[in-house]
N, CA, C and O atoms as CSV, one atom per row, in Angstrom:
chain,resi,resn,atom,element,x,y,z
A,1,UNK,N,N,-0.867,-8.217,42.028
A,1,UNK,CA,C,-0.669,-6.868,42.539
A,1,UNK,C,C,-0.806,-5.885,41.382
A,1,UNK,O,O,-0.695,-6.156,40.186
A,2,UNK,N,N,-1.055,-4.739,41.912
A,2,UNK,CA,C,-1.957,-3.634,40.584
A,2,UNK,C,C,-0.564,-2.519,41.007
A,2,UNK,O,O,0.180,-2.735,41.964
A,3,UNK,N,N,-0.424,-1.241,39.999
A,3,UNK,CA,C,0.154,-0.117,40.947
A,3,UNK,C,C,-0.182,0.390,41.878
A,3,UNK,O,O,0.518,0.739,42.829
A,4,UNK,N,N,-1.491,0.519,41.713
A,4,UNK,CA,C,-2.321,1.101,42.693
A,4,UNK,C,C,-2.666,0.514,43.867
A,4,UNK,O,O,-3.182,1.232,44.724
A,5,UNK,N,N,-2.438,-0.989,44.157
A,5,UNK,CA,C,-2.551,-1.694,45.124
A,5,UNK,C,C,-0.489,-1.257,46.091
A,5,UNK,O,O,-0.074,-1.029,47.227
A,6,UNK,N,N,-0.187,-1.321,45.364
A,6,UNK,CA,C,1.566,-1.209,45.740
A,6,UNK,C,C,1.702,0.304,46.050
A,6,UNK,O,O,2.663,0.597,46.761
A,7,UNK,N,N,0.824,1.409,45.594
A,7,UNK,CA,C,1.089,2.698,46.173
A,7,UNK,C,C,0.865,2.863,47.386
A,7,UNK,O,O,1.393,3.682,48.138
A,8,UNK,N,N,-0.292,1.728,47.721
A,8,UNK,CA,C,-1.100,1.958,48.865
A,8,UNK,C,C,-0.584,1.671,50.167
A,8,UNK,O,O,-0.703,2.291,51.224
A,9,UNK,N,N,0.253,0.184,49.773
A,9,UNK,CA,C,0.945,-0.645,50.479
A,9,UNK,C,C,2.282,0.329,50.853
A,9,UNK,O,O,2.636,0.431,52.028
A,10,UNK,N,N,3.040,1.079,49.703
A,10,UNK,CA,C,4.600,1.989,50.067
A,10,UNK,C,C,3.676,2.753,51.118
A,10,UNK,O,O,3.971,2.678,52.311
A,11,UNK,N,N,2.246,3.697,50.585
A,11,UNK,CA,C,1.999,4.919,51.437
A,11,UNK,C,C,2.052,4.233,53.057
A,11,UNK,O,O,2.960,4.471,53.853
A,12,UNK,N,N,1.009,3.442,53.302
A,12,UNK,CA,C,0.608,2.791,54.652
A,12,UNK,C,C,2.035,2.407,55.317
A,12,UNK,O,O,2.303,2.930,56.398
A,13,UNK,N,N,3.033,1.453,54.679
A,13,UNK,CA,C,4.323,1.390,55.286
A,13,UNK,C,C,4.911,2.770,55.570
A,13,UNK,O,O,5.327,2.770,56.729
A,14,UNK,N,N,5.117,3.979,54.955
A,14,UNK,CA,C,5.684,4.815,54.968
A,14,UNK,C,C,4.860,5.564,56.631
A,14,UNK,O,O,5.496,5.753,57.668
A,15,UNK,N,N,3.876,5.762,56.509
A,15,UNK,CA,C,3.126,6.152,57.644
A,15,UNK,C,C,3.479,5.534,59.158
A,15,UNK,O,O,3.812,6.130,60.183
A,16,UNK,N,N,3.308,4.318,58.941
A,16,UNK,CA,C,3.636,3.347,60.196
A,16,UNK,C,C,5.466,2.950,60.735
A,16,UNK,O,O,5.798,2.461,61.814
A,17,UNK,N,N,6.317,3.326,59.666
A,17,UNK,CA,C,7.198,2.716,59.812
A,17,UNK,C,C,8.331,3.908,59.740
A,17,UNK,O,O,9.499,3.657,60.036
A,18,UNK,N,N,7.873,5.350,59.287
A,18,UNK,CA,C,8.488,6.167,58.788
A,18,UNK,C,C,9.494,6.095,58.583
A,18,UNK,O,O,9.653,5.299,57.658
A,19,UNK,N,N,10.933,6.735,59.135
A,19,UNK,CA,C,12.463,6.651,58.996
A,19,UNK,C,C,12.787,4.781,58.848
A,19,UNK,O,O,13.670,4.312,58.130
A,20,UNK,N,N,12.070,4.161,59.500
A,20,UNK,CA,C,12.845,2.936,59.946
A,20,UNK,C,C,11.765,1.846,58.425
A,20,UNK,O,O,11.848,0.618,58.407
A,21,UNK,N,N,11.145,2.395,57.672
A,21,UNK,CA,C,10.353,1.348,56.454
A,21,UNK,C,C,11.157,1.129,55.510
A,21,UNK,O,O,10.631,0.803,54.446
A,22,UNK,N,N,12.690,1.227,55.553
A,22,UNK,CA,C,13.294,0.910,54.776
A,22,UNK,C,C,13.238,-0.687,54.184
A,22,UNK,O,O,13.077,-0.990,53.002
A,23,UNK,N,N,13.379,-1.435,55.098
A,23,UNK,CA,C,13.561,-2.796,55.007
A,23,UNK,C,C,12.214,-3.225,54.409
A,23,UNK,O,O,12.240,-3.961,53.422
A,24,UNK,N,N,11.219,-2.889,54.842
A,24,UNK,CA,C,9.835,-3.291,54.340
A,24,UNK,C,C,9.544,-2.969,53.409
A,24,UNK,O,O,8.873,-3.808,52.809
A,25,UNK,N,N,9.810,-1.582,52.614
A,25,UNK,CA,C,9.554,-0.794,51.521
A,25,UNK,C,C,10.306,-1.583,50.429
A,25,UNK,O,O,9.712,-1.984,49.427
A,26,UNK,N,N,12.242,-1.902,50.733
A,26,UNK,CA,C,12.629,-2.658,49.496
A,26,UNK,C,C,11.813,-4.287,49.788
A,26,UNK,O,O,12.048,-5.179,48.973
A,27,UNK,N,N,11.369,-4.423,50.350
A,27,UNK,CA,C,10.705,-5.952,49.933
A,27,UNK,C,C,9.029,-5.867,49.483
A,27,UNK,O,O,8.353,-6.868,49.247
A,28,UNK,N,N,8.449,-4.254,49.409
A,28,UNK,CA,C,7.641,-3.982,48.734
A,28,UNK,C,C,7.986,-3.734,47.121
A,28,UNK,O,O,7.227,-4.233,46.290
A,29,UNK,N,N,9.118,-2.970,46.698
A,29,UNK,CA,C,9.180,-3.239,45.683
A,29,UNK,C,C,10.386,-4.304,44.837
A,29,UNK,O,O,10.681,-4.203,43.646
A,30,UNK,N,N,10.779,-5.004,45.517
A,30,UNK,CA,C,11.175,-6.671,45.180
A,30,UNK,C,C,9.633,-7.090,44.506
A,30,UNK,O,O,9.558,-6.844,43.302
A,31,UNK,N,N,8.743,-7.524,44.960
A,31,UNK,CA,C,7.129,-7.630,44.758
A,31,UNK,C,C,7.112,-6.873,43.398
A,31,UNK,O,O,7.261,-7.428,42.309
A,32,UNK,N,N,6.938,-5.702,43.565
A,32,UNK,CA,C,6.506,-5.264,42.229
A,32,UNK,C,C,7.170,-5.416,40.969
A,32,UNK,O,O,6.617,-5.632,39.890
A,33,UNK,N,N,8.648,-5.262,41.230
A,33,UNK,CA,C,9.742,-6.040,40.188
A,33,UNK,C,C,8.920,-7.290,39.979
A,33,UNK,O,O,8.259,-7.377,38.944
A,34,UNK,N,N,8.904,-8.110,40.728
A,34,UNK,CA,C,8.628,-9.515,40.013
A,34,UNK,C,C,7.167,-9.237,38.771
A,34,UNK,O,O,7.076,-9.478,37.567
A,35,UNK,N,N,6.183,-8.624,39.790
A,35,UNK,CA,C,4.996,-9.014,39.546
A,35,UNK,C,C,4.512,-8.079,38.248
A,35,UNK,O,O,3.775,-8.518,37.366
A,36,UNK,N,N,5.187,-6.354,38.279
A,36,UNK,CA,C,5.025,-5.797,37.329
A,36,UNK,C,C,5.844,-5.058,36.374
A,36,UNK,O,O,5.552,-4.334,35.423
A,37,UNK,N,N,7.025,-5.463,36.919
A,37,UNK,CA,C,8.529,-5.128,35.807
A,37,UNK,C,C,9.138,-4.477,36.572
A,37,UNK,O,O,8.830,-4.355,37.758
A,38,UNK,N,N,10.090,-3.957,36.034
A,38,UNK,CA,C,11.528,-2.878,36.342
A,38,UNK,C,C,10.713,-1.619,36.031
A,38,UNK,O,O,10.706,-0.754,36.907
A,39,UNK,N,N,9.925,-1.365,34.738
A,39,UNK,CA,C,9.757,-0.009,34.977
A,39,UNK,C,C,9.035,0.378,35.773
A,39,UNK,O,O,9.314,1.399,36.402
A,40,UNK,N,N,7.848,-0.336,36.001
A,40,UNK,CA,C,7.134,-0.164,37.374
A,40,UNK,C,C,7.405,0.397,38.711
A,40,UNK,O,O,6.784,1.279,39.304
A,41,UNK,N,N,8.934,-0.588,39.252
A,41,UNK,CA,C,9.485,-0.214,40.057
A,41,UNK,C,C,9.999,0.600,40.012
A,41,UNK,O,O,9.806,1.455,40.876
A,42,UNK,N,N,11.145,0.854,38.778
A,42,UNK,CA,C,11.362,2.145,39.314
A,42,UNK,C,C,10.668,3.244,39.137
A,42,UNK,O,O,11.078,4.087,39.935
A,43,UNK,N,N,9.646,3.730,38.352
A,43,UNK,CA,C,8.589,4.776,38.544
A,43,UNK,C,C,8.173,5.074,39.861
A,43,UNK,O,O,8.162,6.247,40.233
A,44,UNK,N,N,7.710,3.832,40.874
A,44,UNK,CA,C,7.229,3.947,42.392
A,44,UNK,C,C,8.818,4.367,42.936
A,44,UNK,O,O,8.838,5.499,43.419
A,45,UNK,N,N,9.925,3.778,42.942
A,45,UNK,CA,C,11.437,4.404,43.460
A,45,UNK,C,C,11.486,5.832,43.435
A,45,UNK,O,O,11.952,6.539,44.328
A,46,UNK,N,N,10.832,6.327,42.050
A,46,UNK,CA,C,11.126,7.653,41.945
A,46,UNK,C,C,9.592,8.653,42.122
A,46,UNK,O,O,9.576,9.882,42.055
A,47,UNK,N,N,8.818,8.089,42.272
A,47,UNK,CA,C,7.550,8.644,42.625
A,47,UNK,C,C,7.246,8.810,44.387
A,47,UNK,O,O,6.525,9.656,44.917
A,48,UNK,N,N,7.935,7.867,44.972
A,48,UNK,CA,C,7.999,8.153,46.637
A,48,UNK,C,C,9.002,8.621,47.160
A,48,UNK,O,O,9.044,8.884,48.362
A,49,UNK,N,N,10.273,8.859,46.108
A,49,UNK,CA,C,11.068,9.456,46.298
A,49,UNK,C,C,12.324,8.371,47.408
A,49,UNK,O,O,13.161,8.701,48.248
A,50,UNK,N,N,11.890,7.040,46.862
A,50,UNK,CA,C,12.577,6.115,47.370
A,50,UNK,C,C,14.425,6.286,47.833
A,50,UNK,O,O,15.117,6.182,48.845
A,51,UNK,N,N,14.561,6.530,46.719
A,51,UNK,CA,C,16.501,6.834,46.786
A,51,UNK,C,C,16.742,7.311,47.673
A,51,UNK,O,O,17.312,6.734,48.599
A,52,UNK,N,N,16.367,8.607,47.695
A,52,UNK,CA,C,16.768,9.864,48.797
A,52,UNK,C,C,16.338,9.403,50.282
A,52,UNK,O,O,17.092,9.290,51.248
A,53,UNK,N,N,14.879,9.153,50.236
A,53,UNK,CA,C,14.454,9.249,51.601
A,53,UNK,C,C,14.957,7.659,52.230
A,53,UNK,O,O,15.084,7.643,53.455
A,54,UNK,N,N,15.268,6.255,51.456
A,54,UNK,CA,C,15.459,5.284,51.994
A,54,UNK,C,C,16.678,4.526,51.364
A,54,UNK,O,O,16.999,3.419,51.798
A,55,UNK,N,N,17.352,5.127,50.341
A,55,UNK,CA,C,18.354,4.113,49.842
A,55,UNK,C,C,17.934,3.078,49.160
A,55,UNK,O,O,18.360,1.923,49.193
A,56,UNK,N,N,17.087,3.528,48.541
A,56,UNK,CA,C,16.482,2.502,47.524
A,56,UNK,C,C,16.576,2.152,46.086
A,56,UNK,O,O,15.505,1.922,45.523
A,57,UNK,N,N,17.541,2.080,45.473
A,57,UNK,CA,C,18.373,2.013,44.252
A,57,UNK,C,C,17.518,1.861,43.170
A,57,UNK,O,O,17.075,0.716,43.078
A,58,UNK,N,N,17.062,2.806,42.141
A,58,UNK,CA,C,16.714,2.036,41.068
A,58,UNK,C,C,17.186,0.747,40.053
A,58,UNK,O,O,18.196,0.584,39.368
A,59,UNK,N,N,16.119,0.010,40.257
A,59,UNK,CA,C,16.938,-1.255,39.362
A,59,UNK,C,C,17.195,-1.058,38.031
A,59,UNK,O,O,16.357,-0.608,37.249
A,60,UNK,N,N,18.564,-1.444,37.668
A,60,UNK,CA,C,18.760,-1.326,36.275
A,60,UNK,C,C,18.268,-2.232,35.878
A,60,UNK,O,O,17.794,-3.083,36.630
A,61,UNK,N,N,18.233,-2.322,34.535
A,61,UNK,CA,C,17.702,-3.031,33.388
A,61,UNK,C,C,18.323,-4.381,33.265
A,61,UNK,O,O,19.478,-4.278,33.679
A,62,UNK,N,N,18.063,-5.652,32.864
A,62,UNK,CA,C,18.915,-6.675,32.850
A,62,UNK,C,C,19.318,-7.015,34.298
A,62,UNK,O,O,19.817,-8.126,34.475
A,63,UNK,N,N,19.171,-6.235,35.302
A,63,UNK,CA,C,19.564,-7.186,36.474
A,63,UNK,C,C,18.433,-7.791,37.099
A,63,UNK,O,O,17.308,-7.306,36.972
A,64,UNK,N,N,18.657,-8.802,37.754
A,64,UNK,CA,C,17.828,-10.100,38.628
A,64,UNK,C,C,18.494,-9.803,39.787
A,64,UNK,O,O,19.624,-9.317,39.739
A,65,UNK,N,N,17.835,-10.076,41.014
A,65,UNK,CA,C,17.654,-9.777,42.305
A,65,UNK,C,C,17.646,-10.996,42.452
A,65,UNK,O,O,18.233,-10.998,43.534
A,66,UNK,N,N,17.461,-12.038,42.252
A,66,UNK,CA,C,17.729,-13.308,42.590
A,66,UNK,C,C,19.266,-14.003,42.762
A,66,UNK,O,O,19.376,-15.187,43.079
């Protein structure tokens, strides 16, 4: 997965799923955590404006989701 492949994927979920893409969106960026780090993720958290619009926590540093 690229950023640019994962912007595409938040935008298209966000479109189709609007209010209710919560659930899909954090297991979009679960994905990008793994695949392209923490800062990654949270850049896209705070670039779609994740927090606010879905409750989507930026990951701190040192934590595992596992």
């Amino acid at each position: 997965m690229t950023i640019d492949d994962a912007r595409q994927r938040i935008q298209t979920t966000i479109q189709q799923f609007g209010p209710h893409a919560g659930v899909a969106l954090d297991l979009i960026i679960s994905e990008v955590h793994s695949s392209l780090g923490v800062d990654t993720a949270n850049e896209l958290i705070d670039e779609f404006d994740l927090e606010l619009q879905y409750n989507i926590l930026p990951i701190e540093f040192g934590h595992s989701s596992s």
